[in-house]
LODOBA-310018 format. One record per residue: residue number from 1; x, y, z of N, C-alpha, C in turn. Coordinates in steps of 0.02 Angstrom, whole numbers, m for minus. Layout:
# LODOBA-310018
ZANU,NUM,X,Y,Z,X,Y,Z,X,Y,Z
...
***
This chain:
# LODOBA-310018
ZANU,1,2439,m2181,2119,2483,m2233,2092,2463,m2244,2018
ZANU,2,2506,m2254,1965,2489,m2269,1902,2514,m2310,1881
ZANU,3,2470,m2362,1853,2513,m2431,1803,2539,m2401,1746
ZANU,4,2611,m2461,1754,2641,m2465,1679,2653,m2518,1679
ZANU,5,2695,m2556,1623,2689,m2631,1601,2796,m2594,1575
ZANU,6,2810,m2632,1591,2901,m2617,1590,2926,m2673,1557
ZANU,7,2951,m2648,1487,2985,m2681,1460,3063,m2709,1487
ZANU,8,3076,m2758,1464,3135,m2806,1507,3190,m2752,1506
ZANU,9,3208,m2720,1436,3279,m2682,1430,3281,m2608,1482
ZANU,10,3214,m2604,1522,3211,m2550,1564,3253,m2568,1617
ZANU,11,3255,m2612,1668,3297,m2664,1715,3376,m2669,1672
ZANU,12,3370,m2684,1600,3423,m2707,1605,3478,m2643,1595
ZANU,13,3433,m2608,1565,3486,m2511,1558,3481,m2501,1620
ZANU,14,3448,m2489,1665,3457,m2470,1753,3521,m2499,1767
ZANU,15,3553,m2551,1749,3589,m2624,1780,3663,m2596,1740
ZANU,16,3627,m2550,1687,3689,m2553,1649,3747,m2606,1597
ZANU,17,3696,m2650,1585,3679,m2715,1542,3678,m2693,1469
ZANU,18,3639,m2623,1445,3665,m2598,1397,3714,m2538,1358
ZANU,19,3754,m2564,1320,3822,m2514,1285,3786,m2451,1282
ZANU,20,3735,m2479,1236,3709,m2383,1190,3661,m2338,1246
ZANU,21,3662,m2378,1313,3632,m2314,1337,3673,m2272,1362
ZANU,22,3656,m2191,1383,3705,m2136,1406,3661,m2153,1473
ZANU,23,3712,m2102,1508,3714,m2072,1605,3633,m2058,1602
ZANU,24,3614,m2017,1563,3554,m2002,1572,3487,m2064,1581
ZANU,25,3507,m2085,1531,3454,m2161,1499,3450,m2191,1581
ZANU,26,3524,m2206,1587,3501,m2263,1640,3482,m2225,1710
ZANU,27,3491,m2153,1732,3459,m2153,1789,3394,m2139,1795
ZANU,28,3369,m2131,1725,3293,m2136,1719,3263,m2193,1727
ZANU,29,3299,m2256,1708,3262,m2294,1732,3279,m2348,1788
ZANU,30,3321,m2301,1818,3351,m2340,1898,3291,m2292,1925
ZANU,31,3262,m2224,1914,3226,m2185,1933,3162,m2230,1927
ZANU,32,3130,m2247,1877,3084,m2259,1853,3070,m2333,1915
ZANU,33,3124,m2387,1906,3112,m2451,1962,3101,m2421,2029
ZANU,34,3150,m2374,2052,3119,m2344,2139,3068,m2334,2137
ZANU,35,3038,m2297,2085,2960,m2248,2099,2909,m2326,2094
ZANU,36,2947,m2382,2047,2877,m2437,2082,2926,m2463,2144
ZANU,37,2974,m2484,2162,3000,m2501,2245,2951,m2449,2306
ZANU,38,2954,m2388,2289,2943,m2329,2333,2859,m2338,2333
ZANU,39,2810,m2369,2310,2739,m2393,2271,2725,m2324,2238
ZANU,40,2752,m2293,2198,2735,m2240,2158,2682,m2276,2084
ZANU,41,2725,m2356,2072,2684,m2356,2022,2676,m2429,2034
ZANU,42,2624,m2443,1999,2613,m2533,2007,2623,m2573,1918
ZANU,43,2652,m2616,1941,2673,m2651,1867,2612,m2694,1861
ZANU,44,2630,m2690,1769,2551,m2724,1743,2598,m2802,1712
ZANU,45,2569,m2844,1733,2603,m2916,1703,2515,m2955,1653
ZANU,46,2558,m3014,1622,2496,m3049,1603,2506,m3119,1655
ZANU,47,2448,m3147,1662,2439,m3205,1729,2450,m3235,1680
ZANU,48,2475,m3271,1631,2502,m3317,1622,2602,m3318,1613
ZANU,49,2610,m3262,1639,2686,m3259,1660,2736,m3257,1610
ZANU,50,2713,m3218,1561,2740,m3228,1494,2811,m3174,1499
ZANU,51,2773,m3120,1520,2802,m3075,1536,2865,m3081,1598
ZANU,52,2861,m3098,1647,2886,m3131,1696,2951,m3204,1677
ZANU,53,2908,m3203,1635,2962,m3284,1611,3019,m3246,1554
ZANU,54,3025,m3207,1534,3074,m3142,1509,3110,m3122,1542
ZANU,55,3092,m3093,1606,3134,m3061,1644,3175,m3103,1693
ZANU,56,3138,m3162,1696,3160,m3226,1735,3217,m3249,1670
ZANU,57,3250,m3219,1622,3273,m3258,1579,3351,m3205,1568
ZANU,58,3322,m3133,1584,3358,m3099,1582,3405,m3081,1628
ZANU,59,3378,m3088,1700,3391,m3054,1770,3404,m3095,1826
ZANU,60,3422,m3090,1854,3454,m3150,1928,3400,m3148,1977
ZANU,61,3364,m3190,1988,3286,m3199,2035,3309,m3194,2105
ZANU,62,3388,m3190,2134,3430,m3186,2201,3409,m3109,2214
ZANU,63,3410,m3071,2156,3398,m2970,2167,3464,m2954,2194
ZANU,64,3505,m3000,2140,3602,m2963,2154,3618,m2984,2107
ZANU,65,3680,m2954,2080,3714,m2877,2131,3671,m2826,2084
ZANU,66,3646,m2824,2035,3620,m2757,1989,3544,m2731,2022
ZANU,67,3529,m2689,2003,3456,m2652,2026,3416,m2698,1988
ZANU,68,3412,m2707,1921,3386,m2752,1896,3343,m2824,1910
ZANU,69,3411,m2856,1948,3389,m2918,1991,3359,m2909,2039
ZANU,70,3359,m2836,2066,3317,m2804,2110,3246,m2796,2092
ZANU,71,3245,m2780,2044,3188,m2775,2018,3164,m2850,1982
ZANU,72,3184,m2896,1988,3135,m2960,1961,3140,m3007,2038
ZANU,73,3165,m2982,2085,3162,m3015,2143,3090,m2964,2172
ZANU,74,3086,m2925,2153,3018,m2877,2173,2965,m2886,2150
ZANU,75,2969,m2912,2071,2889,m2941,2031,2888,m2991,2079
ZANU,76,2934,m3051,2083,2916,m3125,2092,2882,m3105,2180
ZANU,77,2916,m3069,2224,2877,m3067,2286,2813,m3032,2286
ZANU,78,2800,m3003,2232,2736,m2936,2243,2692,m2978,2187
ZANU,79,2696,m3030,2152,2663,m3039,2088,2589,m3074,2110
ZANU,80,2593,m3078,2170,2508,m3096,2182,2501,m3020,2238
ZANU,81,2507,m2984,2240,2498,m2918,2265,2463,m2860,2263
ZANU,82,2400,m2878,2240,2358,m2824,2171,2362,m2751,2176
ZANU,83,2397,m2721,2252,2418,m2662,2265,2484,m2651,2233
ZANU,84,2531,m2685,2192,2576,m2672,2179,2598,m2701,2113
ZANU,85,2536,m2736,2103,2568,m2795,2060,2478,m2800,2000
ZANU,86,2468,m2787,1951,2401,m2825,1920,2425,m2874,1864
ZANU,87,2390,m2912,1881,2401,m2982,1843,2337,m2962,1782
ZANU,88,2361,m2976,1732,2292,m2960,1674,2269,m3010,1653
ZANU,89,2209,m3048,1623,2207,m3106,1601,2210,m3111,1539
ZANU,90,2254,m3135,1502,2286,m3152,1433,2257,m3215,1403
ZANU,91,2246,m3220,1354,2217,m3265,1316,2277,m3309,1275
ZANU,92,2280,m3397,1269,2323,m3417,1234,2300,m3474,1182
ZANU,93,2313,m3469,1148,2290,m3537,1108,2300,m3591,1099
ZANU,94,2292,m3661,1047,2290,m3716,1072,2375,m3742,1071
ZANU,95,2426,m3685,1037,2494,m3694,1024,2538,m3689,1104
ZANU,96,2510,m3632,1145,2533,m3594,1211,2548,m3546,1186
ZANU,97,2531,m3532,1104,2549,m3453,1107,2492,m3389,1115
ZANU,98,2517,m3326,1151,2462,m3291,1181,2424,m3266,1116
ZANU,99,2344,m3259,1113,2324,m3235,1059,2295,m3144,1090
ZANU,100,2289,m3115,1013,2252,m3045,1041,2301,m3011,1001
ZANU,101,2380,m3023,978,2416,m2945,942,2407,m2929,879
ZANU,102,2387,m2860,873,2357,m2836,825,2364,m2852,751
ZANU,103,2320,m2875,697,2334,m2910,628,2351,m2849,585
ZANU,104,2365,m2793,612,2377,m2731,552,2459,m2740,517
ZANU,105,2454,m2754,469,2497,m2774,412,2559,m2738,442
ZANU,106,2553,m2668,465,2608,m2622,467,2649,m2662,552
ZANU,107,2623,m2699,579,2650,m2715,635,2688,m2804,635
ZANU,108,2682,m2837,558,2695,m2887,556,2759,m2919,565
ZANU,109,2824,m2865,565,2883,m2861,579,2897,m2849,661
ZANU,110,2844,m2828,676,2875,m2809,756,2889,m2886,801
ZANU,111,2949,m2872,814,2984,m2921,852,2910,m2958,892
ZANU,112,2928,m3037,907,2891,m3061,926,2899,m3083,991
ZANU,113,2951,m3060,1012,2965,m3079,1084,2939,m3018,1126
ZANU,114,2929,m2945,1100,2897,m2898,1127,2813,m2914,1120
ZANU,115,2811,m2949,1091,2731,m2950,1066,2679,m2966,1141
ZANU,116,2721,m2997,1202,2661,m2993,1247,2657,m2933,1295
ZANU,117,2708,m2892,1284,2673,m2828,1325,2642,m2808,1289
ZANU,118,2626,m2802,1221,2572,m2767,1180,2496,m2816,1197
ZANU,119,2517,m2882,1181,2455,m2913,1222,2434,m2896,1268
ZANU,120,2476,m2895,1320,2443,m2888,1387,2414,m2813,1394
ZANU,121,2454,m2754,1378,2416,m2702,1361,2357,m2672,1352
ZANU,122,2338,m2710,1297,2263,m2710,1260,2224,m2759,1303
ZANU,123,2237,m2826,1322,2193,m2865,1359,2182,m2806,1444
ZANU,124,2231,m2778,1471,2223,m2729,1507,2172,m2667,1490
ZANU,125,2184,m2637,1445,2126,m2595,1428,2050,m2620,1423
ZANU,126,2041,m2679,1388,1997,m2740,1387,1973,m2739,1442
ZANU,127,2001,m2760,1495,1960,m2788,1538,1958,m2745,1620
ZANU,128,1995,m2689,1618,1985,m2630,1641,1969,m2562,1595
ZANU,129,1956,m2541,1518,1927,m2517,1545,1980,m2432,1500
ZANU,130,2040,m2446,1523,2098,m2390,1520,2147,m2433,1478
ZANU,131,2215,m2401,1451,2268,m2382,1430,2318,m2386,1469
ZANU,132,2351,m2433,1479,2419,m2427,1512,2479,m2416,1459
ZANU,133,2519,m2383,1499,2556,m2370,1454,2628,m2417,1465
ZANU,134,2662,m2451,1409,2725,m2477,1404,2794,m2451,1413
ZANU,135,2828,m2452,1451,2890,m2412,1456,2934,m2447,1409
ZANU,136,2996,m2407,1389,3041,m2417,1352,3093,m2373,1356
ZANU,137,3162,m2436,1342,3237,m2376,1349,3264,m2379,1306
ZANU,138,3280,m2416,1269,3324,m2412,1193,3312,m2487,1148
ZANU,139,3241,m2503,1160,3199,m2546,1093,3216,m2497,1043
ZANU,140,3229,m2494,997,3223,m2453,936,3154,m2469,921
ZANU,141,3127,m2551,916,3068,m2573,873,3008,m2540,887
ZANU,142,3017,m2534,962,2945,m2488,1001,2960,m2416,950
ZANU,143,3010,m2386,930,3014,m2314,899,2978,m2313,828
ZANU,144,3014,m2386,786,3004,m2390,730,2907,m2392,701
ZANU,145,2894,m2432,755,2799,m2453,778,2774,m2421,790
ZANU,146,2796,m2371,807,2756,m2319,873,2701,m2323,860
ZANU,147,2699,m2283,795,2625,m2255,748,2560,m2323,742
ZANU,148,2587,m2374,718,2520,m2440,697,2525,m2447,762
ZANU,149,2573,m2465,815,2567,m2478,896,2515,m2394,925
ZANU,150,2508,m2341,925,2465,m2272,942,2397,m2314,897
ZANU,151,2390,m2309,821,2324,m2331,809,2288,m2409,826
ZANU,152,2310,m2440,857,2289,m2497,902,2270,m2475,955
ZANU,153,2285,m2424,1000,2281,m2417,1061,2335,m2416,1120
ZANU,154,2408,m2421,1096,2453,m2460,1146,2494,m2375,1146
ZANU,155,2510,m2345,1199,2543,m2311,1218,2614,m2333,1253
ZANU,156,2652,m2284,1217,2732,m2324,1242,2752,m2231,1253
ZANU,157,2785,m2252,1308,2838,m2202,1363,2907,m2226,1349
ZANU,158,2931,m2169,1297,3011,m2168,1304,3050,m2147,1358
ZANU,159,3072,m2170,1404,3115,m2153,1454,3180,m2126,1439
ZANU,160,3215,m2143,1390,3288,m2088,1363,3267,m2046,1307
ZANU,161,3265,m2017,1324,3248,m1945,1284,3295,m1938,1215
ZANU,162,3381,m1936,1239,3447,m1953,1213,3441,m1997,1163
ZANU,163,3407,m2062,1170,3395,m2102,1124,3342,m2104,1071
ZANU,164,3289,m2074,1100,3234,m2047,1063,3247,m1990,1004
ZANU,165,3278,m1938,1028,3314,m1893,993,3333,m1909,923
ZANU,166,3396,m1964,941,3426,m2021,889,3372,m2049,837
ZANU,167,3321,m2077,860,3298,m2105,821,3246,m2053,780
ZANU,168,3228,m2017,803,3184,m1955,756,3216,m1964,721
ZANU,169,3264,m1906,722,3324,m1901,665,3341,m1956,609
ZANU,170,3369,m2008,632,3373,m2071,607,3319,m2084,543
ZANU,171,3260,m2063,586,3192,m2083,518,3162,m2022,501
ZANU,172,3208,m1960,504,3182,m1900,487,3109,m1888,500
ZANU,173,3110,m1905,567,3054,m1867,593,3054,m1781,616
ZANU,174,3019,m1755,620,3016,m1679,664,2964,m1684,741
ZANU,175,3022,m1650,773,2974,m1654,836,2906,m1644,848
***
């Protein structure tokens, strides 16, 4: 079994919630939710529910009618579950906001509503030890970061390839 930490727009491309993904995008990550339904993989959250309180914002907690709601009706039953579920312990400060994301200048733009799977991430490596890696379906921002997000430590898994493609190109990258 291998942890990942699943960004919200993974559920919501499965669901089909987003325009710009293609056929491909989303059955990767209708693929990607079975293989944790099926216990192929266990989701990484932070115990202070930061993460959770996102998807609780995005997704129907009933687990209808989309796979999606399927999938946040599955954190909320499995989220004390440690076979299926690791809770990481996250650090917050005296505001309630989580502390720990990285001060490198080049990351000071990255959206701040993604900023606690990168927390929780690193507090995961922290306090186990390893590298989990972040999934992603069509964040551009995770594309744009990649690099200051790789020299921190935070590994991100593009799941549409199709979209990935796009964005090389886009910033004239080479494969």
């Amino acid at each position: 079994m291998t942890d990942r930490i699943i960004d919200t727009n993974v559920p919501l491309v499965a669901s089909g919630e987003t325009p710009e993904a293609m056929g491909s995008c989303i059955l990767a990550c209708i693929t990607t939710l079975k293989d944790l339904f099926d216990d192929k993989t266990r989701i990484v959250i932070d115990d202070k529910w930061f993460i959770i309180g996102e998807y609780k914002n995005k997704l129907n907690q009933s687990g209808q009618p989309r796979i999606g709601d399927e999938f946040l009706k599955w954190v909320l039953t499995n989220s004390w579950n440690t076979s299926r579920c690791q809770q990481t312990p996250v650090q917050i400060d005296a505001s309630g906001e989580l502390e720990g994301f990285p001060t490198d200048d080049e990351l000071s733009q990255f959206d701040r509503s993604d900023r606690k799977f990168v927390v929780t991430a690193l507090a995961y490596a922290n306090h186990l030890g390893q590298p989990v890696p972040i999934l992603n379906a069509v964040d551009s921002d995770w594309w744009i970061h990649k690099k200051p997000l790789q020299r921190v430590g935070i590994s991100i898994e593009f799941l549409c390839s199709d979209q990935a493609a796009r964005w090389r190109i886009e910033h004239g990258e080479t494969a």
